[in-house]
Structures are given as structure tokens and as C-alpha cells.
NUBADO-930008 format. One record per residue: residue in three letters; x, z, y of N, C-alpha, C in turn. Coordinates in pm, 1 decimal, decimal comma, padded with zeros to 6 digits. Each point is the difference from the previous one (the first is absolute). Last residue first. Layout:
REM NUBADO-930008
+-----+----------+----------+----------+----------+----------+----------+----------+----------+----------+
!  aa !      nc1 !      nc3 !      nc2 !     cac1 !     cac3 !     cac2 !      cc1 !      cc3 !      cc2 !
+-----+----------+----------+----------+----------+----------+----------+----------+----------+----------+
! ALA !        X !        Z !        Y !        X !        Z !        Y !        X !        Z !        Y !
...
+-----+----------+----------+----------+----------+----------+----------+----------+----------+----------+
REM end
This chain:
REM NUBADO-930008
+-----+----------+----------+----------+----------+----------+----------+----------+----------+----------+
!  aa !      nc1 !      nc3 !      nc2 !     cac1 !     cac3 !     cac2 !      cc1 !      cc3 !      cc2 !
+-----+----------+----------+----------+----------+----------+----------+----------+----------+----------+
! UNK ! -00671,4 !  00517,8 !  01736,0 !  00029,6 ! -00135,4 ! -00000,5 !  00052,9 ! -00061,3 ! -00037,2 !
! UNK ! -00368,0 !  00362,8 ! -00119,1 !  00166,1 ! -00010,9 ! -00036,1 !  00018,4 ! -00124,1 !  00035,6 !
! UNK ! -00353,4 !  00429,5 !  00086,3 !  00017,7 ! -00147,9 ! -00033,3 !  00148,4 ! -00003,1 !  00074,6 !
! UNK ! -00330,1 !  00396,7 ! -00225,2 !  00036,9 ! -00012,6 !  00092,2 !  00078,3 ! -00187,5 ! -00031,1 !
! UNK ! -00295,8 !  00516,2 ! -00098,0 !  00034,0 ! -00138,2 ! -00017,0 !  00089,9 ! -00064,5 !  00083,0 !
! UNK ! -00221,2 !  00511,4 ! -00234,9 !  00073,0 ! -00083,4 !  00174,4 ! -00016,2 ! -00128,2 ! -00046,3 !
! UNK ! -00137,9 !  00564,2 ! -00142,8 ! -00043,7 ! -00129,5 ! -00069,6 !  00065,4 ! -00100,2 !  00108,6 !
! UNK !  00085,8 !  00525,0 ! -00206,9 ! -00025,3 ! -00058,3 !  00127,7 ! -00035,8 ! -00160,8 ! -00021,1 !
! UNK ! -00096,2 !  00529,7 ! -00195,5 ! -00007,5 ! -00149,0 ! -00047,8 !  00032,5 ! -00080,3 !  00130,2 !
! UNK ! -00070,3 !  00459,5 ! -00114,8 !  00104,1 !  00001,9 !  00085,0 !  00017,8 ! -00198,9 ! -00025,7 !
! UNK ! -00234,7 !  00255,0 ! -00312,9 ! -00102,0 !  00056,8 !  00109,2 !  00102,6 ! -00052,9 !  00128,3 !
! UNK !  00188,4 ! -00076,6 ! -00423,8 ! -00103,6 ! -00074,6 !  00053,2 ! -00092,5 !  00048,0 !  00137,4 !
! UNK !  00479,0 !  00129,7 ! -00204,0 ! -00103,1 !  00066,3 !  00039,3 ! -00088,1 ! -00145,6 !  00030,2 !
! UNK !  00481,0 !  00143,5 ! -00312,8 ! -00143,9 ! -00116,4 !  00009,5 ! -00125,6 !  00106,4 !  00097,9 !
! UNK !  00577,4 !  00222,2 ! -00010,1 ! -00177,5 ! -00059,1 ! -00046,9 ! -00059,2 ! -00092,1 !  00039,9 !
! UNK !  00332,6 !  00364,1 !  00234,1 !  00005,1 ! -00070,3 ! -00120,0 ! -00132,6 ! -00050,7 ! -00087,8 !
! UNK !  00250,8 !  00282,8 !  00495,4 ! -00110,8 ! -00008,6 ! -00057,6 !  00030,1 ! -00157,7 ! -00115,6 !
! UNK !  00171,0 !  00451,4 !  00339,3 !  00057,3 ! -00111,6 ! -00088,7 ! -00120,2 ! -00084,1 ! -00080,3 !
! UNK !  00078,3 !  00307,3 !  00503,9 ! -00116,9 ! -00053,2 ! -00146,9 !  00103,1 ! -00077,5 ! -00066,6 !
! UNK !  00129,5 !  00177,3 !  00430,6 !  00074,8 !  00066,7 ! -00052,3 ! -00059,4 ! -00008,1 ! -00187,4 !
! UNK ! -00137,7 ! -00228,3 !  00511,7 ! -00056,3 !  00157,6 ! -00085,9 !  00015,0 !  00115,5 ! -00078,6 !
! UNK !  00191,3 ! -00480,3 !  00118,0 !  00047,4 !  00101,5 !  00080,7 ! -00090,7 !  00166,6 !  00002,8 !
! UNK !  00043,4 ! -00347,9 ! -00455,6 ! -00047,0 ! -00014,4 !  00185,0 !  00033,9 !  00093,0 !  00074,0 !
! UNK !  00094,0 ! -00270,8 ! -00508,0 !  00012,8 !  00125,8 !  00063,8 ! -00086,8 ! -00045,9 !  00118,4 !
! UNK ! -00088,3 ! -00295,0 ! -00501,7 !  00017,9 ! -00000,7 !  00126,9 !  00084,3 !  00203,4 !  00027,7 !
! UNK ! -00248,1 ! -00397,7 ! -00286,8 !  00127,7 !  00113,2 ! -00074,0 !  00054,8 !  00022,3 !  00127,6 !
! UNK ! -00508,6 ! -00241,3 ! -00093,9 !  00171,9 ! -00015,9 !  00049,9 !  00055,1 !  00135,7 ! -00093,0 !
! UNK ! -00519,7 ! -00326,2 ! -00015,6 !  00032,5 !  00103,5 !  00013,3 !  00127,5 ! -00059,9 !  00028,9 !
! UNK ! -00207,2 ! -00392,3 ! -00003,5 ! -00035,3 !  00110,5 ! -00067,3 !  00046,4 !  00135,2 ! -00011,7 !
! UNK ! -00060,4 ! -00519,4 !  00311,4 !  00126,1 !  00127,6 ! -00036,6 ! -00130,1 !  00134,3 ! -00081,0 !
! UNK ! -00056,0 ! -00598,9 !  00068,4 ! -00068,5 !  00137,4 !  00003,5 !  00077,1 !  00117,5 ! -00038,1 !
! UNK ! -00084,8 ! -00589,2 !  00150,5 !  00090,2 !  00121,1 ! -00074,3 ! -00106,6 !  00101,8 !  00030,5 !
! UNK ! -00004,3 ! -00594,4 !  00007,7 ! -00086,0 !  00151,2 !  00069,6 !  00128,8 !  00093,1 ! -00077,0 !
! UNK !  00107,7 ! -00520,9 !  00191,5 !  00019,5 !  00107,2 ! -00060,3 ! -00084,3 !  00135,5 ! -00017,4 !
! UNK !  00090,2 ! -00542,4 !  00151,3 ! -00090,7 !  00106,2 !  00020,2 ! -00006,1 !  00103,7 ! -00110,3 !
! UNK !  00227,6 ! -00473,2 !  00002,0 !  00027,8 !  00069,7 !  00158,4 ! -00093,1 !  00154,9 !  00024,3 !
! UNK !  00004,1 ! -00301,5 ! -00368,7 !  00130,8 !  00019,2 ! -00044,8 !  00038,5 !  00040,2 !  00177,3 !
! UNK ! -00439,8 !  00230,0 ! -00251,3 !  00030,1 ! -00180,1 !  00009,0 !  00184,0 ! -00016,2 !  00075,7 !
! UNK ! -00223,5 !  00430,9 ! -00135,2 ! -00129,1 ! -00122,0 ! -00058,1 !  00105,9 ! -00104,7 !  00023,1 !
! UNK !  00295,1 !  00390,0 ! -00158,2 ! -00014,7 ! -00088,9 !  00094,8 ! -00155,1 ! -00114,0 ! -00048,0 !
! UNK !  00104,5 !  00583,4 ! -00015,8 ! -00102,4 ! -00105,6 ! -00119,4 !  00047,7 ! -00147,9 !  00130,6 !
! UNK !  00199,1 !  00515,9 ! -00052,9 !  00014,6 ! -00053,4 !  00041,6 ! -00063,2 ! -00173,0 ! -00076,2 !
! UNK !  00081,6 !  00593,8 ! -00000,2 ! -00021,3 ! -00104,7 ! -00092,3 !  00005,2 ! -00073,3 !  00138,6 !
! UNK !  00264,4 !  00445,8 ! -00004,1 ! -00083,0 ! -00069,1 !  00015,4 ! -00054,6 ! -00128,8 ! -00062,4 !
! UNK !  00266,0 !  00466,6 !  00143,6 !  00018,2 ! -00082,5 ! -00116,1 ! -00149,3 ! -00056,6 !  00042,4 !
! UNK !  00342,2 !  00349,1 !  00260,9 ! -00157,4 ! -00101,4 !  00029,9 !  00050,4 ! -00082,1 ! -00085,7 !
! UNK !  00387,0 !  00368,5 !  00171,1 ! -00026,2 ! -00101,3 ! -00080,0 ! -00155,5 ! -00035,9 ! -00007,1 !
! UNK !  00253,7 !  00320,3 !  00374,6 ! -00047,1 !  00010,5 ! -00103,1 ! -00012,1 ! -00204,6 ! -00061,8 !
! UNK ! -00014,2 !  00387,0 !  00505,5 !  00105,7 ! -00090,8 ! -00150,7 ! -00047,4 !  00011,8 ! -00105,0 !
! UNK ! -00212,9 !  00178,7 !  00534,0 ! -00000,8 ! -00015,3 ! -00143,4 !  00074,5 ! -00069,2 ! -00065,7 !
! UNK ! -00128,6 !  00260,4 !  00464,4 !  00070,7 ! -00059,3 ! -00037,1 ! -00030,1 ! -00028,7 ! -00148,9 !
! UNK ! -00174,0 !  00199,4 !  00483,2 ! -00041,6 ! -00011,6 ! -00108,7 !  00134,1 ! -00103,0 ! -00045,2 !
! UNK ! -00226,7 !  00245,5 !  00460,2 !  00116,3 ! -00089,4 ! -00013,7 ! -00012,4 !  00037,5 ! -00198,8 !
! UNK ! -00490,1 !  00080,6 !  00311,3 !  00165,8 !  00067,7 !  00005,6 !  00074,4 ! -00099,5 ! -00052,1 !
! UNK ! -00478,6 ! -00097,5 !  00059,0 !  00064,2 !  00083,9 ! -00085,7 !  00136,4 ! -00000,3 ! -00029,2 !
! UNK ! -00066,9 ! -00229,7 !  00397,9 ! -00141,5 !  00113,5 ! -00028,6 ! -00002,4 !  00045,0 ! -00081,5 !
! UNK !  00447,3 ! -00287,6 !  00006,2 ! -00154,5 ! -00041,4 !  00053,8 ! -00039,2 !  00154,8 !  00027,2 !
! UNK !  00331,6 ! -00277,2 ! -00324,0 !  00007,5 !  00085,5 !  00096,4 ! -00139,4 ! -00041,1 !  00056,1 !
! UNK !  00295,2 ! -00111,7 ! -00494,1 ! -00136,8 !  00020,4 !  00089,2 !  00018,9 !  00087,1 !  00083,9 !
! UNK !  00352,9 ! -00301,2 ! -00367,3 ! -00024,4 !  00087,5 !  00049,8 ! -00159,2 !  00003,7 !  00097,8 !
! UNK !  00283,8 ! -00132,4 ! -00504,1 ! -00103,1 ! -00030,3 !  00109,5 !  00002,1 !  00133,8 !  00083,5 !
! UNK !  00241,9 ! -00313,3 ! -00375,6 !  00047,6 !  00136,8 !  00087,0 ! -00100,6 ! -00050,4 !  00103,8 !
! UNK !  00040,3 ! -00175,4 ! -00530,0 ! -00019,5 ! -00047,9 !  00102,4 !  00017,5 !  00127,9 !  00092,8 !
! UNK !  00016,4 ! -00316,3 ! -00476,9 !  00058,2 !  00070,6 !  00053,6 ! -00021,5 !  00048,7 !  00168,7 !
! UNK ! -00299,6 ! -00268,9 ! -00411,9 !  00063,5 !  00068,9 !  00148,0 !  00064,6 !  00060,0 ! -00002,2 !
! UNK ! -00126,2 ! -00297,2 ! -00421,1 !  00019,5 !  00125,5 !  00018,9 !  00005,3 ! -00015,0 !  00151,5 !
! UNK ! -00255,0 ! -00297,1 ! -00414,6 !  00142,1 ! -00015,4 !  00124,6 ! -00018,1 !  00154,3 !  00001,4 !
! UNK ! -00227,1 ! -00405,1 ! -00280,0 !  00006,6 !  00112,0 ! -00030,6 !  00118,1 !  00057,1 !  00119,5 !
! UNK ! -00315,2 ! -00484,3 ! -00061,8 !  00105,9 !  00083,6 !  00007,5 ! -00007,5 !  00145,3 !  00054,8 !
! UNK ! -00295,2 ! -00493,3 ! -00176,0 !  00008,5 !  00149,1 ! -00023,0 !  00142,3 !  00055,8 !  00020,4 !
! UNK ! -00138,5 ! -00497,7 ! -00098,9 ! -00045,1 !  00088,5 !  00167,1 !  00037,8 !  00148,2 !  00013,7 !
! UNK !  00225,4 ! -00166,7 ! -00428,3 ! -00081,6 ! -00066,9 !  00099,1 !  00020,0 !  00039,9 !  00094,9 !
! UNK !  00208,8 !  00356,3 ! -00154,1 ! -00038,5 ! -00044,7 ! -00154,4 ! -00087,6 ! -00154,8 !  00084,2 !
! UNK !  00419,2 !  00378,2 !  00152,5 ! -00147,1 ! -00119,2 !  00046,7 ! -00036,3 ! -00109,0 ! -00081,8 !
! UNK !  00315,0 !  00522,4 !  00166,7 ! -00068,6 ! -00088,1 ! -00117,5 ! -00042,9 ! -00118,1 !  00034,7 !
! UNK !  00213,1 !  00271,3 !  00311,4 !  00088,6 !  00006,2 ! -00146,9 ! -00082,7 ! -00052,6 ! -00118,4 !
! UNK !  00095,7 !  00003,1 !  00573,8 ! -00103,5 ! -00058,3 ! -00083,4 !  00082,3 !  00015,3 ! -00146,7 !
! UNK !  00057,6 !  00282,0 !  00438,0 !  00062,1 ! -00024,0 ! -00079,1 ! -00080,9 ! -00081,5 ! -00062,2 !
! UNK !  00015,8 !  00085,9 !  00526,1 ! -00057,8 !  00007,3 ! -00120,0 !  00057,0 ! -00059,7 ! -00105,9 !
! UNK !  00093,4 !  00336,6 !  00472,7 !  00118,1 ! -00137,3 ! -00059,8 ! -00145,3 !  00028,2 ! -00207,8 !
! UNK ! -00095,2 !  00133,7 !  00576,3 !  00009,8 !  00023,9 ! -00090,9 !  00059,9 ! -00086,1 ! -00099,2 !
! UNK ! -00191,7 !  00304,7 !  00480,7 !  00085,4 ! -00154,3 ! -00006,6 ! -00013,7 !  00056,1 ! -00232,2 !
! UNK ! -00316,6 !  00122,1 !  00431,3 !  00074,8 !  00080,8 ! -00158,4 !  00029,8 ! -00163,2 ! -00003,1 !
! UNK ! -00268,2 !  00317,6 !  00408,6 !  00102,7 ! -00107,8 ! -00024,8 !  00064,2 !  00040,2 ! -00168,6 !
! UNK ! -00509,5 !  00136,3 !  00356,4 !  00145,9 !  00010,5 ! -00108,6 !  00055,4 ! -00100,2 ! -00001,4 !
! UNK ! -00348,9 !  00318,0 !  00317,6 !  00088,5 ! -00128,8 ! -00033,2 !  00084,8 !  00022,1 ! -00095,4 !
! UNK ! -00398,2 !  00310,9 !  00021,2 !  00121,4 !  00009,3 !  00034,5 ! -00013,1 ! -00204,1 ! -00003,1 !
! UNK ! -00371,2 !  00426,3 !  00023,5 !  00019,4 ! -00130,2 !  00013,1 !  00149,3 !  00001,3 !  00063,5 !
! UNK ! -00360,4 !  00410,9 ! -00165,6 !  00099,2 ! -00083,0 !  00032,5 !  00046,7 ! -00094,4 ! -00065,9 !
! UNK ! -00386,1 !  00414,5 !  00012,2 ! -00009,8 ! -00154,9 ! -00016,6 !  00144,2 ! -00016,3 !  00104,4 !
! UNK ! -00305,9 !  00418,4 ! -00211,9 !  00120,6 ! -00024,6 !  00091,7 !  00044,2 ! -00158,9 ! -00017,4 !
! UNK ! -00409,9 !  00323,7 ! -00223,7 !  00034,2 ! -00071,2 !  00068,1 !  00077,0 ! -00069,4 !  00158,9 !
! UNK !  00059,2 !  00068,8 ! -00519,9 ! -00076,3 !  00079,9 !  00050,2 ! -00078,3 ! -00079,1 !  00123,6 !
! UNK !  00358,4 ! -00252,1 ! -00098,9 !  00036,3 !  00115,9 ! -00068,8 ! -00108,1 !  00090,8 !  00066,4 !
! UNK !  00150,4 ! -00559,1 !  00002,3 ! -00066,7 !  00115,6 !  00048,1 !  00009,8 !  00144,3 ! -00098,8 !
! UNK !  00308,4 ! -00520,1 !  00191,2 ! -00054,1 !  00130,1 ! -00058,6 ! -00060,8 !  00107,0 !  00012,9 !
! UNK !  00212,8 ! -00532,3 !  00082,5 ! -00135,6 !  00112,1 !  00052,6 ! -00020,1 !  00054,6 ! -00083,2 !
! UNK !  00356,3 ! -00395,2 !  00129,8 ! -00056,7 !  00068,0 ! -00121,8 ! -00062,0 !  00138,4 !  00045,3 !
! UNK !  00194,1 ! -00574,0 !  00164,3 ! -00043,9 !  00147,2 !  00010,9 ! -00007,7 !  00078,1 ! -00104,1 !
! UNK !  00415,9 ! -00372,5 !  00053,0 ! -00163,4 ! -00032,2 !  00035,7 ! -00030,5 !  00190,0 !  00015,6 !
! UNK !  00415,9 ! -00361,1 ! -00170,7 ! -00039,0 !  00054,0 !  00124,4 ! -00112,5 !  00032,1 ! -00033,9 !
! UNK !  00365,0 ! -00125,8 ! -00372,1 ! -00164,4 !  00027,2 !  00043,9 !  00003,7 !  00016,9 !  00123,6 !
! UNK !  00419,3 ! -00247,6 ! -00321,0 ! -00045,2 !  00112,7 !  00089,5 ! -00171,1 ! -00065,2 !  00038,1 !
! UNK !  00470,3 ! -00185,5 ! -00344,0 ! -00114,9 ! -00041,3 !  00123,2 ! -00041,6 !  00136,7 !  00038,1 !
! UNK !  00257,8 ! -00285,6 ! -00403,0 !  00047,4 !  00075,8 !  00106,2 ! -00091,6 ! -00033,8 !  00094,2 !
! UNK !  00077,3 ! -00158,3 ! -00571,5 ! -00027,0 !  00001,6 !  00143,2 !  00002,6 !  00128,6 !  00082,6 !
! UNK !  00162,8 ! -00230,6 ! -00547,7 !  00014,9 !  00112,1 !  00146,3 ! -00087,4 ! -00045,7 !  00118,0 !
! UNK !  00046,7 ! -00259,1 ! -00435,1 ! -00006,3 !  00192,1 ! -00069,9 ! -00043,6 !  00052,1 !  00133,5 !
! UNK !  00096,7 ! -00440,0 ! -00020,5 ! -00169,3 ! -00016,6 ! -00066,3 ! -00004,9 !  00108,2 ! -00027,8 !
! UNK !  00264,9 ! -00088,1 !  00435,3 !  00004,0 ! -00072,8 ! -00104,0 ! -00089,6 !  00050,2 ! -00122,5 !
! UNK ! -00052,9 !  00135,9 !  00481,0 !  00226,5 ! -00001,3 ! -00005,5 ! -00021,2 ! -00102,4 ! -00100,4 !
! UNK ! -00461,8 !  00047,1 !  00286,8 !  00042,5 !  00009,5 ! -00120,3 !  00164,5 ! -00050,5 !  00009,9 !
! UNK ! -00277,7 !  00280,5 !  00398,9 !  00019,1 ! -00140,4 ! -00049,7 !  00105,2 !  00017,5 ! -00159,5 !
! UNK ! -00441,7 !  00225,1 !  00334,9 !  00102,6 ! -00004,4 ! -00036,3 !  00098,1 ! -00133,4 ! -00078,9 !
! UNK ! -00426,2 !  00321,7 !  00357,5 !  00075,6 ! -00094,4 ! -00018,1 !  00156,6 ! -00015,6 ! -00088,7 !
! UNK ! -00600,0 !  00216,6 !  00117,8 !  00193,2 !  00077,5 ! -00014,7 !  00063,2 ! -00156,9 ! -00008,9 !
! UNK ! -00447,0 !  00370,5 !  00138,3 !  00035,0 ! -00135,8 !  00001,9 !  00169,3 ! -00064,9 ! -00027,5 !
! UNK ! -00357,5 !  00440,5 ! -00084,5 !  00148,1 ! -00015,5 ! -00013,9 !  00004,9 ! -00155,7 !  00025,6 !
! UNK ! -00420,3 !  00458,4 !  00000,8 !  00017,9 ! -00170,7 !  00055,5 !  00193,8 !  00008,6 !  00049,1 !
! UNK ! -00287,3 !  00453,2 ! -00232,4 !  00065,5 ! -00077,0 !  00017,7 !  00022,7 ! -00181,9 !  00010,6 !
! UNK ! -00268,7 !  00526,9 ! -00015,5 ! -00001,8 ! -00157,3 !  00007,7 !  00162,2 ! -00042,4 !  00026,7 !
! UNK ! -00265,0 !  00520,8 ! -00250,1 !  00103,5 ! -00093,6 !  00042,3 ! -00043,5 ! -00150,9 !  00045,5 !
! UNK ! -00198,1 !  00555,6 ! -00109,9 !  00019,0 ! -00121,3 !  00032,2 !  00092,8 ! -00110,6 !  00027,3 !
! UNK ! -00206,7 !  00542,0 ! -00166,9 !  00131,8 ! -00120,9 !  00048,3 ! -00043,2 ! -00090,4 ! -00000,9 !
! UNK ! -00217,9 !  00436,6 ! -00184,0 ! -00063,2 ! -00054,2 !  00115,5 !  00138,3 ! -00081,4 !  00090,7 !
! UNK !  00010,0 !  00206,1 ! -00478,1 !  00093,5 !  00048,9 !  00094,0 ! -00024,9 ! -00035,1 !  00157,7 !
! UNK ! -00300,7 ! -00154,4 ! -00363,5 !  00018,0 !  00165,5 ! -00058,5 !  00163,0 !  00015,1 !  00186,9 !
! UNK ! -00151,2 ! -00431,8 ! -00047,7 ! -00177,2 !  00124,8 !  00068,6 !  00092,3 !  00104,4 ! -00039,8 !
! UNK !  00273,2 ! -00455,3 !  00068,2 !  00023,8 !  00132,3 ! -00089,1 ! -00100,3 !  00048,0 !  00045,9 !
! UNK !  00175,3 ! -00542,6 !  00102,7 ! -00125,9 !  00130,7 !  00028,1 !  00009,6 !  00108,2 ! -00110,9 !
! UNK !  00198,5 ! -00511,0 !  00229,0 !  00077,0 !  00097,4 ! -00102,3 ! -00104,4 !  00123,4 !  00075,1 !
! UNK !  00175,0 ! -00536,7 !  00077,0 ! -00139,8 !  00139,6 !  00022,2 ! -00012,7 !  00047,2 ! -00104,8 !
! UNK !  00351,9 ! -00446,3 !  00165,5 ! -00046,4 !  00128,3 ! -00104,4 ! -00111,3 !  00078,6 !  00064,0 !
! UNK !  00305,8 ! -00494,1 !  00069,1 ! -00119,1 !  00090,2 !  00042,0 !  00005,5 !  00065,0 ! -00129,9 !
! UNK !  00388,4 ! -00391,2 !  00149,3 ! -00106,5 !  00039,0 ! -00082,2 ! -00119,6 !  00143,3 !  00068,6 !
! UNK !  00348,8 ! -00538,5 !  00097,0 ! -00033,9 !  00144,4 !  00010,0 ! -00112,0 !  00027,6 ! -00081,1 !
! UNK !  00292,2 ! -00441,8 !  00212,5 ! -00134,7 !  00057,4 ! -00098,1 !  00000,3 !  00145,1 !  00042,0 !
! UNK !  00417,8 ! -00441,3 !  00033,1 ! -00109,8 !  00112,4 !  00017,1 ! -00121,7 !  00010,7 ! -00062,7 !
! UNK !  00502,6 ! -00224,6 ! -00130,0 ! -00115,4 !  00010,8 !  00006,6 ! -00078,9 !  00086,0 !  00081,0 !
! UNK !  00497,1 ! -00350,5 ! -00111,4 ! -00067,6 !  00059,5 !  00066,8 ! -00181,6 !  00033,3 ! -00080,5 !
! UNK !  00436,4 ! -00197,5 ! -00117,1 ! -00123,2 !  00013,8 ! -00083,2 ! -00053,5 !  00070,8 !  00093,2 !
! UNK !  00383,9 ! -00380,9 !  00126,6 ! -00091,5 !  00166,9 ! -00026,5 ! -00145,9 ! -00009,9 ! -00057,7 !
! UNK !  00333,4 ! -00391,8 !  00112,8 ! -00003,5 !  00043,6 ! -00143,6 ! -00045,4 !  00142,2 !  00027,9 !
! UNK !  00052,0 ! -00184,7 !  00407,0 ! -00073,1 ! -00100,5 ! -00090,2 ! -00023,4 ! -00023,9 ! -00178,6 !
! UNK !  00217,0 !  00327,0 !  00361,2 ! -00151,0 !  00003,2 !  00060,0 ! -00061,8 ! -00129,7 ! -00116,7 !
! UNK !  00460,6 !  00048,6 ! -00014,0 ! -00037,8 !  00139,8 !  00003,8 ! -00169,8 ! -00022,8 ! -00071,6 !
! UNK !  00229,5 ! -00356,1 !  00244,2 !  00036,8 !  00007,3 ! -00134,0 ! -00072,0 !  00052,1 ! -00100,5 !
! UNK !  00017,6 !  00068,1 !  00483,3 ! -00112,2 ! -00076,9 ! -00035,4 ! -00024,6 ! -00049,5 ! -00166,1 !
! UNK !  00322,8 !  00323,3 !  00231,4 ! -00070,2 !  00029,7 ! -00001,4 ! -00155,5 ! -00087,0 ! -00053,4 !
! UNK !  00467,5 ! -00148,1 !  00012,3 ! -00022,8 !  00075,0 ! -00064,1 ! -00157,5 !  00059,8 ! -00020,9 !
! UNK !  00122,5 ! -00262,9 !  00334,7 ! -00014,6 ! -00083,1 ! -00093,8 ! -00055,2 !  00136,5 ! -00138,6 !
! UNK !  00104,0 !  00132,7 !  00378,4 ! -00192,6 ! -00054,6 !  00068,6 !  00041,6 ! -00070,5 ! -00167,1 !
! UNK !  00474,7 !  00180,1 !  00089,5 ! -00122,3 !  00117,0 !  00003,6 ! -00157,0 ! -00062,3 ! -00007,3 !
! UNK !  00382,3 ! -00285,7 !  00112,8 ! -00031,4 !  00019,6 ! -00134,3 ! -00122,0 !  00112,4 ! -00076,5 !
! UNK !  00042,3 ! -00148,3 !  00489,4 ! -00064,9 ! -00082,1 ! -00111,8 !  00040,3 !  00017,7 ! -00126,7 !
! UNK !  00168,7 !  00319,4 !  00330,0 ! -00155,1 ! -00007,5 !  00007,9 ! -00067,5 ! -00117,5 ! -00133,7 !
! UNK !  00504,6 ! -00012,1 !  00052,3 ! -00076,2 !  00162,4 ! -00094,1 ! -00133,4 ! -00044,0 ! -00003,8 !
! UNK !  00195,3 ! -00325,0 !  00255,1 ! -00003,7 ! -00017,9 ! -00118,8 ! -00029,0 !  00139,2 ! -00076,9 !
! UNK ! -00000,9 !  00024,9 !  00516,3 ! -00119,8 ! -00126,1 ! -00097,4 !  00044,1 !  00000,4 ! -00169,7 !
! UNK !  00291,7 !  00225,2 !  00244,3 ! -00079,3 !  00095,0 !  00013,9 ! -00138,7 ! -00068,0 ! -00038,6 !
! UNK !  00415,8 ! -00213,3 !  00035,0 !  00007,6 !  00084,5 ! -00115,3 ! -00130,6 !  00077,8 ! -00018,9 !
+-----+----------+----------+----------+----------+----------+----------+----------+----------+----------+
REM end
């Protein structure tokens, strides 16, 4: 009994594994304020996989280094996230993040929610670039923050098997 679960379970799973839209990639930001002397990097290597041509589901691991004057911390982050694709005129799709990120590290424990609207250009039918343009976001700071910020431009790519 205990062979037939296992092999239905490897079948399933290979099933699974052979119609996924699996993708990785990730994106990068650097982000600089002189008047408030801030800084931001961020490196997000991320992995996700497409539900069907509206939804995917995936998450970031990676770093993010912030400077303030000069006090410089470096957290790990994690931000799982569910993307909405609501337009897509061609190559060109229009999407949203939904996403809950958290950061621990050297600059203290940090939290953020919030929506990331983003463009999304496919070059070719495995290679995707994007780019998140401002959010509508809270954070554990207690900031609500709303808006197109370019100065906050994050840019990624990423490939789709």
C-alpha cells in the first residue's frame, strides 16, 4: 500500500513538474536621496510559478542595505508573493504584487505589505525583463506609503521554463 501512495505521489508530482510554468530571475534596485543622505540596494533573486495567464505565486530571498547618514544596515529578506497579470496588450504585461515581506539582520527586524504594480516586456517566449514602479504599501514603521516613485525603480528579469 505504502509503494502505491509513493508511486502515485512521484506520478503526480511529475505530471505537476511537466505542465509548470515554472520561473526564476530576480530583480535589483539602488535607490539614493542627497537631501535626506539615504540610500538603498537591493539584490532579490526570486522564483515563481505561473497558476494560469492572470495568477502567479512566488517569493524573493536575497539582501537589502540601507544607509542613513552614516549608519549602514544589512538585512536578509524574505517576501513571498501572489502576482496579478491584469493587462497584456503582446509582449507587454501590466501586473500587480501582492506581497508580505519580511527583513532581519543588522538593521533590526522590518516588515512591509503592500501591492507593486509593474510592467513586464516577454523578449522571447522563455525570457522575461520587468520593472516594479512605485506601491500602495504599510510597514512596520507604521508609513503608509502611495505612488509612482521612480527614484525607487526596481529593474529584474527573469526565465520561464
Amino acid at each position: 500500500m505504502k509503494k502505491l501512495i509513493l508511486i502515485a505521489v512521484a506520478v503526480l508530482g511529475f505530471s505537476a513538474a511537466a505542465n509548470a510554468q515554472l520561473y526564476l530571475g530576480g530583480t535589483a534596485m539602488i535607490n539614493a536621496n542627497g537631501a535626506a543622505q539615504t540610500s538603498t540596494i537591493q539584490i532579490l533573486p526570486e522564483i515563481g510559478y505561473n497558476i494560469n495567464k492572470h495568477w502567479a505565486v512566488g517569493g524573493s530571498i536575497g539582501i537589502v542595505s540601507r544607509r542613513t547618514g552614516t549608519v549602514t544596515g544589512t538585512n536578509f529578506q524574505f517576501a513571498p508573493y501572489a502576482r496579478y497579470n491584469w493587462l497584456q496588450l503582446g509582449p507587454v504585461r501590466l501586473f500587480a504584487d501582492l506581497q508580505f515581506a519580511i527583513a532581519a539582520g543588522g538593521g533590526g527586524t522590518t516588515w512591509d505589505i503592500g501591492a507593486y504594480p509593474g510592467i513586464a516586456f516577454a523578449a522571447t517566449k522563455h525570457v522575461t525583463f520587468l520593472s516594479r514602479i512605485g506601491a500602495l504599501s504599510y510597514n512596520s514603521g507604521g508609513t503608509f506609503s502611495a505612488g509612482v516613485d521612480l527614484s525607487a525603480l526596481a529593474i529584474g528579469v527573469y526565465y520561464a521554463f
